[in-house]
C-alpha positions, 0 to 999 in steps of 0.5 A: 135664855141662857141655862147653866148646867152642873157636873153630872151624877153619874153613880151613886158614889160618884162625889166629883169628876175631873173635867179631861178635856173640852171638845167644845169652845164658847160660841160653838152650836151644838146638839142635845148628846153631843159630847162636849167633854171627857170627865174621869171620876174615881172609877169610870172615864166617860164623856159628858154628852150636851144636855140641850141644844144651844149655842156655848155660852161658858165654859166654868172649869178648866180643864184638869179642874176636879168639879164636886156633882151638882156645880155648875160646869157650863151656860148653854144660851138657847140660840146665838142672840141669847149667847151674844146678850149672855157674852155682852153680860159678862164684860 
């Protein structure tokens, strides 16, 4: 399965963040609190760490993209078959 996941919240002002850089590429395995991106908001630069294991599946913004909280950023499928079955969806 495939599971997409949205820019974070990480305070209670916090309406966007501009996604910096991906440190992650589709078809990259990576682990729960691996850090796949640095995000700047109003205040704060922080890394956005994976919220599960998987394999990358999608990447929904561009890097320098200023995403409002809660859109989805990215699609994680749980192992390589279900990125392969996500991938051959897409095209």
């Amino acid at each position: 399965m495939a599971t997409t996941y949205p820019m974070p919240k990480w305070g209670v002002t916090m309406e966007s963040g501009q996604i910096n850089e991906w440190t992650v590429s589709p078809g990259d395995a990576v682990k729960e609190g691996d850090i796949i991106a640095s995000v700047s908001t109003d205040k704060i630069d922080i890394d956005f760490e994976s919220p599960a294991d998987g394999v990358i599946a999608a990447l929904l913004a561009d890097e320098g993209d200023d995403v409002e909280c809660g859109v989805d950023v990215l699609v994680i499928a749980d192992d390589q078959a279900d990125y392969d079955a996500y991938r051959a969806s897409q095209a």
